[in-house]
mmCIF file of the N, C-alpha and C atoms, coordinates in Angstrom:
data_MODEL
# 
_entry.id   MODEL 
# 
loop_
_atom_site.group_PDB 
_atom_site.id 
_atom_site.type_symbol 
_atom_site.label_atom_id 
_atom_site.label_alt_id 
_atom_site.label_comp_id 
_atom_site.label_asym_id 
_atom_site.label_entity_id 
_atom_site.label_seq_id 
_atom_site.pdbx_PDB_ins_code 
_atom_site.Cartn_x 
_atom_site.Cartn_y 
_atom_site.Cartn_z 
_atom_site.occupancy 
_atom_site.B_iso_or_equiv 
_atom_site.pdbx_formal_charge 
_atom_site.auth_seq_id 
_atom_site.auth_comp_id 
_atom_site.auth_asym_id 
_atom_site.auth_atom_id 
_atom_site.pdbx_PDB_model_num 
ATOM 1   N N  . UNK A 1 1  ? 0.819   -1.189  0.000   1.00 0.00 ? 1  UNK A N  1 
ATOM 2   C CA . UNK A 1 1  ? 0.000   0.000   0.000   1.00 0.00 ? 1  UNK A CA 1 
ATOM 3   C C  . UNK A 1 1  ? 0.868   1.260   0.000   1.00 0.00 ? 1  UNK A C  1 
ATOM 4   N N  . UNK A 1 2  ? 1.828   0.849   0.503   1.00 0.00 ? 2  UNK A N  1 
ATOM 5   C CA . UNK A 1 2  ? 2.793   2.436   0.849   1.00 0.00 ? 2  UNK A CA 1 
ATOM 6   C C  . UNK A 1 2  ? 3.755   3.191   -0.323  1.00 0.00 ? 2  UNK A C  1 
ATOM 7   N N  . UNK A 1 3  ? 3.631   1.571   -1.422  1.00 0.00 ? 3  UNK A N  1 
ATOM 8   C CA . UNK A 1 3  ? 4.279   1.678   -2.529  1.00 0.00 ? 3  UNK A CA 1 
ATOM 9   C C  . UNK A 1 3  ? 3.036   2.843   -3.297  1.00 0.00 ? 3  UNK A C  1 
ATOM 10  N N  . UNK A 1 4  ? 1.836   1.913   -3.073  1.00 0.00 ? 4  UNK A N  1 
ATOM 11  C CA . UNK A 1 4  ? 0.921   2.608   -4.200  1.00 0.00 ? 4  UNK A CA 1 
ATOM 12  C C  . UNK A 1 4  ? 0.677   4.219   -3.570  1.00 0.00 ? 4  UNK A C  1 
ATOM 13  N N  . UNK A 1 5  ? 0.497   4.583   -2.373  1.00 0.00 ? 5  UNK A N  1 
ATOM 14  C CA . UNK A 1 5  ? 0.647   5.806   -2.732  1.00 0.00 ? 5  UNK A CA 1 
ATOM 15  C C  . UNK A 1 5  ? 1.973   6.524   -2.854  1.00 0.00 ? 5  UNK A C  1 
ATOM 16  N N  . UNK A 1 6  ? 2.591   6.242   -2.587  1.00 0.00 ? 6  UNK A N  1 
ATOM 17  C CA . UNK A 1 6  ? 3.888   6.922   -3.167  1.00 0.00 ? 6  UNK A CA 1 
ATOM 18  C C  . UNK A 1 6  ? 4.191   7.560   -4.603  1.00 0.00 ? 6  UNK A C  1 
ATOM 19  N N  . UNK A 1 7  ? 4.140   6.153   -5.041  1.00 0.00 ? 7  UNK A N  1 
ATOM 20  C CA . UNK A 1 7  ? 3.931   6.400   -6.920  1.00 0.00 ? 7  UNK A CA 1 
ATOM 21  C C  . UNK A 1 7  ? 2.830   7.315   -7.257  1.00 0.00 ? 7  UNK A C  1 
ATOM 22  N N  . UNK A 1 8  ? 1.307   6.976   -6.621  1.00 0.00 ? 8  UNK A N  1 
ATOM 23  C CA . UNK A 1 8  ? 0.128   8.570   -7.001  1.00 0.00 ? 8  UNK A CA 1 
ATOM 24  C C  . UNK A 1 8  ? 0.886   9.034   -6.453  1.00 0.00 ? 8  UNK A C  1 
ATOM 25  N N  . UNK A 1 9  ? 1.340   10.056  -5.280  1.00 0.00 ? 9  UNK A N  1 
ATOM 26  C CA . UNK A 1 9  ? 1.938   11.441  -5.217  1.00 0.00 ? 9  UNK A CA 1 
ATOM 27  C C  . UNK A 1 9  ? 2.539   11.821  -5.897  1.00 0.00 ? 9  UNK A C  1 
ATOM 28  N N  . UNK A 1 10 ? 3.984   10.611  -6.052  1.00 0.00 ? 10 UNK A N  1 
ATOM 29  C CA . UNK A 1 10 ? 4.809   11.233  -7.589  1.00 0.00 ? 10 UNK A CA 1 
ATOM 30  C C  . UNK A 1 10 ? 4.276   11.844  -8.227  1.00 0.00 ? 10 UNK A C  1 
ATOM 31  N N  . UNK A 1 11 ? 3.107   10.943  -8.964  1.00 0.00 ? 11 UNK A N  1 
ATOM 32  C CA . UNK A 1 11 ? 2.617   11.587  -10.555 1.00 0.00 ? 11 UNK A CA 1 
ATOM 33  C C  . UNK A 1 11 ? 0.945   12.449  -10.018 1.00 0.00 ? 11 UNK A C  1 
ATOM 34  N N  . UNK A 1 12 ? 1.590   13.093  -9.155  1.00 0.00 ? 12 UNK A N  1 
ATOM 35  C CA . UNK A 1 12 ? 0.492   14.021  -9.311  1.00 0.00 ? 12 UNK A CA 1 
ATOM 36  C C  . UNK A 1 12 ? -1.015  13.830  -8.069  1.00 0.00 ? 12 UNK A C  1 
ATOM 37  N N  . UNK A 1 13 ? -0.602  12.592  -7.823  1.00 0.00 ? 13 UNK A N  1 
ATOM 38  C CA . UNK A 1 13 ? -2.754  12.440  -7.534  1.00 0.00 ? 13 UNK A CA 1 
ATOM 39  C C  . UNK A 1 13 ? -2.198  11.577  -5.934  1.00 0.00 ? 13 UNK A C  1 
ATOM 40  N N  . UNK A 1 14 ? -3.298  13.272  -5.447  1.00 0.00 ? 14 UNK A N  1 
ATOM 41  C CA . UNK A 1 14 ? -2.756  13.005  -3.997  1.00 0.00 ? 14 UNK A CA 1 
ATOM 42  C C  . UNK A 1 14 ? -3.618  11.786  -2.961  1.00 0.00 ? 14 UNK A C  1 
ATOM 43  N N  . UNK A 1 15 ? -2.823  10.921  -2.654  1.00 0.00 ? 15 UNK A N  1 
ATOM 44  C CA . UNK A 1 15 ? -3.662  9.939   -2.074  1.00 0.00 ? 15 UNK A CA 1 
ATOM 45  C C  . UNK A 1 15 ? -2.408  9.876   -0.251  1.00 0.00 ? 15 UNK A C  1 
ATOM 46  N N  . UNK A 1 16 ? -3.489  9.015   0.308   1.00 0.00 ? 16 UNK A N  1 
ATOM 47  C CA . UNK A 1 16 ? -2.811  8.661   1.456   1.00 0.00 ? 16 UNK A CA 1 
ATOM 48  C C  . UNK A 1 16 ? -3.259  7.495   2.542   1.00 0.00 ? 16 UNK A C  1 
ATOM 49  N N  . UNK A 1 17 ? -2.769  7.050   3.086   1.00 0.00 ? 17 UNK A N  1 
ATOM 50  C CA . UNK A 1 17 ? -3.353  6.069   4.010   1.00 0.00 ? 17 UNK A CA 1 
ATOM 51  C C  . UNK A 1 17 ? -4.599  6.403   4.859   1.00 0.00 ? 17 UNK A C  1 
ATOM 52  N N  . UNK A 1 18 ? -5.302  6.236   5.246   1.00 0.00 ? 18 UNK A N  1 
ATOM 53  C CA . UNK A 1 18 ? -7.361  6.190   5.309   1.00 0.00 ? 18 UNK A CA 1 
ATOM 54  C C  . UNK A 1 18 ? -6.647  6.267   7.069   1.00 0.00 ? 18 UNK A C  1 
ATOM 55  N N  . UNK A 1 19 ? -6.502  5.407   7.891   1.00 0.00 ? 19 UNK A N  1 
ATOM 56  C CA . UNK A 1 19 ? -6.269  4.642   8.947   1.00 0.00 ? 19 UNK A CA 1 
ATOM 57  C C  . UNK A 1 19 ? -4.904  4.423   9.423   1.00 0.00 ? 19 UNK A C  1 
ATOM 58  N N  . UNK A 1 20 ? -4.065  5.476   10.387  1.00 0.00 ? 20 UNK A N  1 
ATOM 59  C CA . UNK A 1 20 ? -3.196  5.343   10.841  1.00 0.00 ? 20 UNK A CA 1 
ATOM 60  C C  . UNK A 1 20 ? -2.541  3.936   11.383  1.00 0.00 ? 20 UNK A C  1 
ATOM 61  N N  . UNK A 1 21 ? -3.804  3.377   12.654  1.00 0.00 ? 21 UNK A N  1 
ATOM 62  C CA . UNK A 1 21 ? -3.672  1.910   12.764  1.00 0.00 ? 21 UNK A CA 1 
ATOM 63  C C  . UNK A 1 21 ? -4.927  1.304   13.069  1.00 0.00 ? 21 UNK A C  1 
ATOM 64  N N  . UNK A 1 22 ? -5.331  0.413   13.612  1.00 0.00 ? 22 UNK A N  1 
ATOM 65  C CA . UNK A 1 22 ? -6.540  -0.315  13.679  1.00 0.00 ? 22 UNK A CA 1 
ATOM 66  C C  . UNK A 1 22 ? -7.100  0.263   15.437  1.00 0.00 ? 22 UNK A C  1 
ATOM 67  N N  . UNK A 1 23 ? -8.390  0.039   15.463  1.00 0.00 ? 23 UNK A N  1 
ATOM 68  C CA . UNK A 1 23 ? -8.995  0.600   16.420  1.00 0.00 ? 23 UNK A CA 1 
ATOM 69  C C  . UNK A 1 23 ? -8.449  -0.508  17.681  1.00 0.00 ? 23 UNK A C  1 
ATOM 70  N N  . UNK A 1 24 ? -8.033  -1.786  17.457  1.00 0.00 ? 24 UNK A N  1 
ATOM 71  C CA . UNK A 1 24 ? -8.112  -2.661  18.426  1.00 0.00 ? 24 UNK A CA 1 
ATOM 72  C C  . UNK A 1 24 ? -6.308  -2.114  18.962  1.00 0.00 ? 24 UNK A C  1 
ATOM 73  N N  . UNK A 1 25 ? -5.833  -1.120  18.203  1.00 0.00 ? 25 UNK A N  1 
ATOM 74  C CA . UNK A 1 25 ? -4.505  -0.841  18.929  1.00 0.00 ? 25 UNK A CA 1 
ATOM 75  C C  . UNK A 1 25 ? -4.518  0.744   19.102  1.00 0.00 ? 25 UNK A C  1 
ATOM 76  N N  . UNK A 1 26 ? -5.378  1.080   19.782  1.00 0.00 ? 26 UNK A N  1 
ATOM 77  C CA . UNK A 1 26 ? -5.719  2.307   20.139  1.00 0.00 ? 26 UNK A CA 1 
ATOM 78  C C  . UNK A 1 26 ? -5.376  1.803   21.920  1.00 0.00 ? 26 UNK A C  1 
ATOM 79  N N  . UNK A 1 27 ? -4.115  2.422   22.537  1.00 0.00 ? 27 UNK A N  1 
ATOM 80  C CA . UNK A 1 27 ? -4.118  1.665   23.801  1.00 0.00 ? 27 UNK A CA 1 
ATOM 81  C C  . UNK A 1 27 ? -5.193  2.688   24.614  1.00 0.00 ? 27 UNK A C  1 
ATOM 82  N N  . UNK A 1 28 ? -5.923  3.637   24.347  1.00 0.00 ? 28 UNK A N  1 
ATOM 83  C CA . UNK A 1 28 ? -6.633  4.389   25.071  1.00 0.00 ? 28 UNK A CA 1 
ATOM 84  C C  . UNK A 1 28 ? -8.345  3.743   25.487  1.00 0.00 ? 28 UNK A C  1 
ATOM 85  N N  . UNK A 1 29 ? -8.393  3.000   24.261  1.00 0.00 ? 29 UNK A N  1 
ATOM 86  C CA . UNK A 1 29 ? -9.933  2.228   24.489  1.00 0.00 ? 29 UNK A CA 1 
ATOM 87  C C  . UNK A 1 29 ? -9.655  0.613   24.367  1.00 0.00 ? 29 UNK A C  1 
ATOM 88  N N  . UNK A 1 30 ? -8.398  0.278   24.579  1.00 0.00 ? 30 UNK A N  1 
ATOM 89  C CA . UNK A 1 30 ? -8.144  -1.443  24.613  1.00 0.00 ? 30 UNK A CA 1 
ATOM 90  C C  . UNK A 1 30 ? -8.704  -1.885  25.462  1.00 0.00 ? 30 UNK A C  1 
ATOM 91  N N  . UNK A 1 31 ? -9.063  -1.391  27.033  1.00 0.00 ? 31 UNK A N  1 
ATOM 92  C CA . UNK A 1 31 ? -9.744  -2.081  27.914  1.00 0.00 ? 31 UNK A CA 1 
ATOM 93  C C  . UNK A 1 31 ? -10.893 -2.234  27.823  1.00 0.00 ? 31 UNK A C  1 
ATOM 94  N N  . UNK A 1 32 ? -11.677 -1.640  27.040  1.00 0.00 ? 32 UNK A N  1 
ATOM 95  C CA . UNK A 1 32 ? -13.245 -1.588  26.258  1.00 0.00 ? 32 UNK A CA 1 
ATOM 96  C C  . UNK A 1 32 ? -14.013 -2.363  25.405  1.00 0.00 ? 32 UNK A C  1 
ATOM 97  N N  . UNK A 1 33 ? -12.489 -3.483  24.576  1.00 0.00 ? 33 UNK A N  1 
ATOM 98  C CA . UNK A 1 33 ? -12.746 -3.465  23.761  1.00 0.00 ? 33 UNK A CA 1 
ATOM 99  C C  . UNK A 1 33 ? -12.918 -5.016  24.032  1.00 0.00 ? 33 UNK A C  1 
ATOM 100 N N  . UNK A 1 34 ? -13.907 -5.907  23.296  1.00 0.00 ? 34 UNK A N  1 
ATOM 101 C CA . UNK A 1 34 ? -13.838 -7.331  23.552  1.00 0.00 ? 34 UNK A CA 1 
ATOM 102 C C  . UNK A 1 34 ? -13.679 -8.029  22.070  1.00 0.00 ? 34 UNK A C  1 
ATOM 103 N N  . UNK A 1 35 ? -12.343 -8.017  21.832  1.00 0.00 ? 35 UNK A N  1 
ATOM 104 C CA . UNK A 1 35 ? -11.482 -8.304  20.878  1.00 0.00 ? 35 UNK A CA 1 
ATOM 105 C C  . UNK A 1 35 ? -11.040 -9.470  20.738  1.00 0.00 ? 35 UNK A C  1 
ATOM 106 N N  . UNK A 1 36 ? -11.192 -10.733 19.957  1.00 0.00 ? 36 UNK A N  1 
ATOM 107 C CA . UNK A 1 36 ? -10.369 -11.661 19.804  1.00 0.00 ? 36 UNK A CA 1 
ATOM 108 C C  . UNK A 1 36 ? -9.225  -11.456 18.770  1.00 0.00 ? 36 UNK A C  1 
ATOM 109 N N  . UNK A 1 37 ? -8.808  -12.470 19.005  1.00 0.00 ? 37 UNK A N  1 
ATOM 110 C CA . UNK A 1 37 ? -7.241  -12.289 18.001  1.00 0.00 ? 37 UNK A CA 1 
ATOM 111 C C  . UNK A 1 37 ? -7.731  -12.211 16.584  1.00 0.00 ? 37 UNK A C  1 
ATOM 112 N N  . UNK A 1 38 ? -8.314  -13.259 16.055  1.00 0.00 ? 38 UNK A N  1 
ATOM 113 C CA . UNK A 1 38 ? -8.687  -13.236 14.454  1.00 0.00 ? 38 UNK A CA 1 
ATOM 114 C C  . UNK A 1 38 ? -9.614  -11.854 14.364  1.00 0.00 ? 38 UNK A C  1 
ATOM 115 N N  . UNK A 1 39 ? -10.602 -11.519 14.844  1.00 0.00 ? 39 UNK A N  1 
ATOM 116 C CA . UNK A 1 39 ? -10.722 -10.018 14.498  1.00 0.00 ? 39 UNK A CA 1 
ATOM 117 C C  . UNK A 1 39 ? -10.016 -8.703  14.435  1.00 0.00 ? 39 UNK A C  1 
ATOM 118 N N  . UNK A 1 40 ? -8.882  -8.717  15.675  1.00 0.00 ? 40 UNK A N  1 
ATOM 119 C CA . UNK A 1 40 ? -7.817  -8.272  15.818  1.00 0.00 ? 40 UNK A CA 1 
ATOM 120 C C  . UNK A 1 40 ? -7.233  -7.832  14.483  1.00 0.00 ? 40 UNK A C  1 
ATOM 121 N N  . UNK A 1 41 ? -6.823  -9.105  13.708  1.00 0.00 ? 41 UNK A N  1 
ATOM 122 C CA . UNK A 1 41 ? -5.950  -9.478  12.622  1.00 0.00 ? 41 UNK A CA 1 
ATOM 123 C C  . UNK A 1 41 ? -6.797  -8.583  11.653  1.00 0.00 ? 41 UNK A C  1 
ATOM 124 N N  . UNK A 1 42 ? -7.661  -9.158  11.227  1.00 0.00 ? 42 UNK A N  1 
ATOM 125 C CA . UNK A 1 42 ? -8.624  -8.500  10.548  1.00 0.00 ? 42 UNK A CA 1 
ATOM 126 C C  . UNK A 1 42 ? -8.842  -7.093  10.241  1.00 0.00 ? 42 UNK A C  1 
ATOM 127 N N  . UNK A 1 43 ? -9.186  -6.410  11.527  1.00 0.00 ? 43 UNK A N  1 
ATOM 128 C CA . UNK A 1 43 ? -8.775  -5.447  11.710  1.00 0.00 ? 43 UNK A CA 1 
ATOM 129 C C  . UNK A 1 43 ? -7.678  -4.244  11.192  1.00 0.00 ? 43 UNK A C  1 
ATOM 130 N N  . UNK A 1 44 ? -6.839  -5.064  11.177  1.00 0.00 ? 44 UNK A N  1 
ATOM 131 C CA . UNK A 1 44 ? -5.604  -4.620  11.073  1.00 0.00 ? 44 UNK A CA 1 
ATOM 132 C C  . UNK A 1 44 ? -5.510  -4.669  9.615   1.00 0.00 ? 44 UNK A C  1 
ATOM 133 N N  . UNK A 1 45 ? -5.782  -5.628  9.095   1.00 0.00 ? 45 UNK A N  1 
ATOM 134 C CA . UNK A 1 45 ? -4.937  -5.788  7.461   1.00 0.00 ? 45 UNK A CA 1 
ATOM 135 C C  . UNK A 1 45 ? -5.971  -4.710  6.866   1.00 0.00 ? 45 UNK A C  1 
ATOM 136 N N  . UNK A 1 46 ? -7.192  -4.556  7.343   1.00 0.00 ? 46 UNK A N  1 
ATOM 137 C CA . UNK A 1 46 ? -8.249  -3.537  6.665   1.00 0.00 ? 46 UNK A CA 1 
ATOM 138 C C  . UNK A 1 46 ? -7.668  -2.266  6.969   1.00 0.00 ? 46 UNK A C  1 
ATOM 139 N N  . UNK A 1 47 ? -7.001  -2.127  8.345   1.00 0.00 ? 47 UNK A N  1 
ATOM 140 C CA . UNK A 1 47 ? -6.489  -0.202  7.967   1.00 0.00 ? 47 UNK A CA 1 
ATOM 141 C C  . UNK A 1 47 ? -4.944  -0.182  7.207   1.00 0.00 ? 47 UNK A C  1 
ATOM 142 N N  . UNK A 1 48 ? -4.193  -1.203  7.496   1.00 0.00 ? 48 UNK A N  1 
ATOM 143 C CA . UNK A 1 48 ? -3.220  -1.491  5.930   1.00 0.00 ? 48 UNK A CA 1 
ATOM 144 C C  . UNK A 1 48 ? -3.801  -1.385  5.594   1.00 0.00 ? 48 UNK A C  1 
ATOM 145 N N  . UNK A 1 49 ? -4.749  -1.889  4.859   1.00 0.00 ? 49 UNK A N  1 
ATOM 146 C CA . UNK A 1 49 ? -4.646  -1.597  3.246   1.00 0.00 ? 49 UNK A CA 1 
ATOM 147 C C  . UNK A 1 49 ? -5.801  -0.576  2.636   1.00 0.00 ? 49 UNK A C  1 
ATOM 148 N N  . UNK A 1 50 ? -6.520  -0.094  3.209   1.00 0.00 ? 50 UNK A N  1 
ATOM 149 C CA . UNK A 1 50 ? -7.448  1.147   2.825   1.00 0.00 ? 50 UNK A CA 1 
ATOM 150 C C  . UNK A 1 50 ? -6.052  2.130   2.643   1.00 0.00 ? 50 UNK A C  1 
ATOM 151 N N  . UNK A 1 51 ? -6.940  2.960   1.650   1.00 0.00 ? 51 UNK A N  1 
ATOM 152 C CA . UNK A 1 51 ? -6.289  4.078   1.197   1.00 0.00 ? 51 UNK A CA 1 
ATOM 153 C C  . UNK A 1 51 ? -7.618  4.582   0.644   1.00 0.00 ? 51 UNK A C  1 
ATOM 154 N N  . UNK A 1 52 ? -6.800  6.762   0.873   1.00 0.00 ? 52 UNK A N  1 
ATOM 155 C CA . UNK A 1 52 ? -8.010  7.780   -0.123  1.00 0.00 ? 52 UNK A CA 1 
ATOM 156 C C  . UNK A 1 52 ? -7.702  8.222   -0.624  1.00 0.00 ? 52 UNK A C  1 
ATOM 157 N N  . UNK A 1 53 ? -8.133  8.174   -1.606  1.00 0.00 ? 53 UNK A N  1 
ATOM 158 C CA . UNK A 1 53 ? -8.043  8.789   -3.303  1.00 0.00 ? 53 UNK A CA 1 
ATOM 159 C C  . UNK A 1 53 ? -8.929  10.192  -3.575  1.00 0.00 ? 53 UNK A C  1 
ATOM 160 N N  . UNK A 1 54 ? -8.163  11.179  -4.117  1.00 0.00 ? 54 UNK A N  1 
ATOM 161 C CA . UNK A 1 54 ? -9.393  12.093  -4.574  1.00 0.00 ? 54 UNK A CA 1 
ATOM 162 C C  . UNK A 1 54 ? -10.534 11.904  -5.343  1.00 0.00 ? 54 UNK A C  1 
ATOM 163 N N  . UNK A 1 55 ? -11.545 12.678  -4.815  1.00 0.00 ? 55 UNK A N  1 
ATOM 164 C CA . UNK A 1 55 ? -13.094 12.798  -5.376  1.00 0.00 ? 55 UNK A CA 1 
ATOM 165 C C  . UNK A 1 55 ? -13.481 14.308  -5.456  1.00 0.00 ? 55 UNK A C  1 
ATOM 166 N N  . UNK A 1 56 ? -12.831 14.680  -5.337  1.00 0.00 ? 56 UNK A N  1 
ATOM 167 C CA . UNK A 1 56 ? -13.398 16.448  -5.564  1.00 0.00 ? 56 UNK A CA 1 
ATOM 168 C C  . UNK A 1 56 ? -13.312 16.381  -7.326  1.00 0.00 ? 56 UNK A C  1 
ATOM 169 N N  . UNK A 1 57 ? -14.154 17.644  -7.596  1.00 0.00 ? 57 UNK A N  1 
ATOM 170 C CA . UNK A 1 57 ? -14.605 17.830  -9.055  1.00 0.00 ? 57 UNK A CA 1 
ATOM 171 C C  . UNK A 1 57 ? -13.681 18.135  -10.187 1.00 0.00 ? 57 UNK A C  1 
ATOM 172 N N  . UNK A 1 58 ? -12.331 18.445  -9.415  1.00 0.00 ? 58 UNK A N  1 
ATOM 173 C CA . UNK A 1 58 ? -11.261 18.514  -10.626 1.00 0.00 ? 58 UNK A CA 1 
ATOM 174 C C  . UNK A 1 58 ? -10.011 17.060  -11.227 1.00 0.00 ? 58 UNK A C  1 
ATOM 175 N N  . UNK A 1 59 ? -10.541 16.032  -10.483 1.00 0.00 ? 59 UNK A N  1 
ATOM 176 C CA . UNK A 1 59 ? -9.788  15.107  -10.711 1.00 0.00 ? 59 UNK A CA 1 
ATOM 177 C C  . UNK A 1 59 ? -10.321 14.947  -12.120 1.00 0.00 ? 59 UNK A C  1 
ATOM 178 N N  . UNK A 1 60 ? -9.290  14.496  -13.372 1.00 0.00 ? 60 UNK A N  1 
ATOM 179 C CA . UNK A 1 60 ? -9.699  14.744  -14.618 1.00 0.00 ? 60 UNK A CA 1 
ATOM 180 C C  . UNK A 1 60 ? -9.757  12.766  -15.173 1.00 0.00 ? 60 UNK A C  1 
ATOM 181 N N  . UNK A 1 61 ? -10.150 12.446  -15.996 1.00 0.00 ? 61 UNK A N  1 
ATOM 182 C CA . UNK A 1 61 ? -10.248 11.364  -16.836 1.00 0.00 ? 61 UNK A CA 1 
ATOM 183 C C  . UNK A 1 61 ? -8.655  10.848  -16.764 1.00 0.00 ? 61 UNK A C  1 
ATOM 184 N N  . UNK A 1 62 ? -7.964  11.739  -17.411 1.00 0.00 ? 62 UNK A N  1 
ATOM 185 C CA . UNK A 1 62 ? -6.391  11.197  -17.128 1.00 0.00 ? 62 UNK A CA 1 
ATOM 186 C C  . UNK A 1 62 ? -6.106  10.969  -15.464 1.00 0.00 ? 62 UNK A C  1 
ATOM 187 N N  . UNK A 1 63 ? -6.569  11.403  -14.769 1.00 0.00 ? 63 UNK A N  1 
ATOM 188 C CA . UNK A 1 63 ? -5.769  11.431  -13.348 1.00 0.00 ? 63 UNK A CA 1 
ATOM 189 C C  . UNK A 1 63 ? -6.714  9.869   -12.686 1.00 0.00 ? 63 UNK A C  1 
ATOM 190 N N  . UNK A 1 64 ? -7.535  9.682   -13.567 1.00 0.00 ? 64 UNK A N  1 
ATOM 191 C CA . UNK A 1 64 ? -8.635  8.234   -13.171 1.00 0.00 ? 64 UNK A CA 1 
ATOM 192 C C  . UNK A 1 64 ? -7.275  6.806   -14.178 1.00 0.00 ? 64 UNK A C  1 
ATOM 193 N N  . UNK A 1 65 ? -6.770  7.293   -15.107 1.00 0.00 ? 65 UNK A N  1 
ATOM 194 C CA . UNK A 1 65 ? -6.674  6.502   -15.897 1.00 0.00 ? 65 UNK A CA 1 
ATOM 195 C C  . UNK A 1 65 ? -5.633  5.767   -15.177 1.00 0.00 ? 65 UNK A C  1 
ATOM 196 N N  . UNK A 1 66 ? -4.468  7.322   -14.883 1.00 0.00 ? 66 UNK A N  1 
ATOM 197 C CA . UNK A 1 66 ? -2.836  7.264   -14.232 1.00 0.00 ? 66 UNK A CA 1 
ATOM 198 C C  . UNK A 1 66 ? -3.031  6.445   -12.447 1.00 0.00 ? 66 UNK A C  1 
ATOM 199 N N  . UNK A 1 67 ? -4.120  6.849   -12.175 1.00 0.00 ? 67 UNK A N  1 
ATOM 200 C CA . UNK A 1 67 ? -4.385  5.951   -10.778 1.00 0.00 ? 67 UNK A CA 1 
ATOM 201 C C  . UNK A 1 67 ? -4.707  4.360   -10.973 1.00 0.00 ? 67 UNK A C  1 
ATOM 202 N N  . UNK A 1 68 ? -5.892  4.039   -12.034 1.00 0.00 ? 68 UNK A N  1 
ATOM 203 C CA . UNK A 1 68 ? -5.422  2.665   -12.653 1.00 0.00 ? 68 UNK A CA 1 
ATOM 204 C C  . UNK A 1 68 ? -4.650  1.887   -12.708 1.00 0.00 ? 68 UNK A C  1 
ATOM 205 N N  . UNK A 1 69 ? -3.462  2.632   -13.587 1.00 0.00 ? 69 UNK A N  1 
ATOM 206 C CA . UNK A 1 69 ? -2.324  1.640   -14.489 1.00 0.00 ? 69 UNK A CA 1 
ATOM 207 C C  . UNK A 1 69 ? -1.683  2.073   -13.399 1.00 0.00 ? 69 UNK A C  1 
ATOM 208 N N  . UNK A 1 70 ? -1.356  2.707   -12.371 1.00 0.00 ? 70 UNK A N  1 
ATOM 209 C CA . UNK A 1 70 ? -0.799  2.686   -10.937 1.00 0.00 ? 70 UNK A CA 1 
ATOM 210 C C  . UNK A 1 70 ? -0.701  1.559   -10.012 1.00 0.00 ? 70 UNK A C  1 
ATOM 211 N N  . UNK A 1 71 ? -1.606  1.318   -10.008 1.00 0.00 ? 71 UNK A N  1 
ATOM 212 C CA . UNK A 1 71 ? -2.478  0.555   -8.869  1.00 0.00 ? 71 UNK A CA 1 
ATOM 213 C C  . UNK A 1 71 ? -2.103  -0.926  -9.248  1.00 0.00 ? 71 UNK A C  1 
ATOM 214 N N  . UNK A 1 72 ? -2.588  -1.386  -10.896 1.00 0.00 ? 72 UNK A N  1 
ATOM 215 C CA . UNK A 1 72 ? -2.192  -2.273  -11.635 1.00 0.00 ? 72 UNK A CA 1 
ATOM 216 C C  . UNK A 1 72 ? -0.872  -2.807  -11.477 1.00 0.00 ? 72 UNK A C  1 
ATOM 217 N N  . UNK A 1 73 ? 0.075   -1.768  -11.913 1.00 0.00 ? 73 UNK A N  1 
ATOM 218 C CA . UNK A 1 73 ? 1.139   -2.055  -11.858 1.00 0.00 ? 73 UNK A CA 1 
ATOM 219 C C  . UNK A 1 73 ? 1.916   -2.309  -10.421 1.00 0.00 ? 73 UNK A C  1 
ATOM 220 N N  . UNK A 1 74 ? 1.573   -1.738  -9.463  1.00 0.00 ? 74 UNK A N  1 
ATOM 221 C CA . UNK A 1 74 ? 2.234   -1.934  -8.178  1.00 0.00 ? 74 UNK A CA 1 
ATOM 222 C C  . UNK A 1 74 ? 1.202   -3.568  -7.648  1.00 0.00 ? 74 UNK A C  1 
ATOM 223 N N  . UNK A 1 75 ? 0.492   -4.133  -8.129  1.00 0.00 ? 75 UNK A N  1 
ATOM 224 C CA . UNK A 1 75 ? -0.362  -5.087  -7.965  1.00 0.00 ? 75 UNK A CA 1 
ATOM 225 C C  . UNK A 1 75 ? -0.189  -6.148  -8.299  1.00 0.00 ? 75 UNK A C  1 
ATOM 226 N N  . UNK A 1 76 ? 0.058   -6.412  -9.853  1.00 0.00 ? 76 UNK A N  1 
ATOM 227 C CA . UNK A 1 76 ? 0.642   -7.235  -10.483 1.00 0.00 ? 76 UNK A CA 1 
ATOM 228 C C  . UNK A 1 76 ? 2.217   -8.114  -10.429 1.00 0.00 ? 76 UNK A C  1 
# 
């Protein structure tokens, strides 16, 4: 994930990680929380790997295309 936004910033199209870390490692509400391990996990690989992409009204057809073959390519 850290690859793919890297490469959008390069070329232009500002993206960034969604989710610093997962709620189950927030040590401020851990005692709250009734967490098993496999949700835990879960958890976790979902705020890895979310990322946000622009949606405001000037992102153009090219900047949809270049996020694509981005994404693709760091994927593949």
């Amino acid at each position: 994930m850290i690859l793919i936004i890297k490469k959008l910033n390069e070329s232009g199209i500002g993206a960034s990680a969604s989710y610093p870390k997962s709620i189950v490692d927030i040590p401020d509400i851990q005692d709250q929380l009734d967490i098993n391990i496999q949700i835990g996990n879960g958890a976790r690989y979902v705020a890895d790997h979310i990322l946000t992409l622009p949606t405001h009204p000037y992102v153009t057809d090219k900047d949809l295309q270049v996020t694509v073959e981005i994404i693709k390519q760091v994927t593949n």
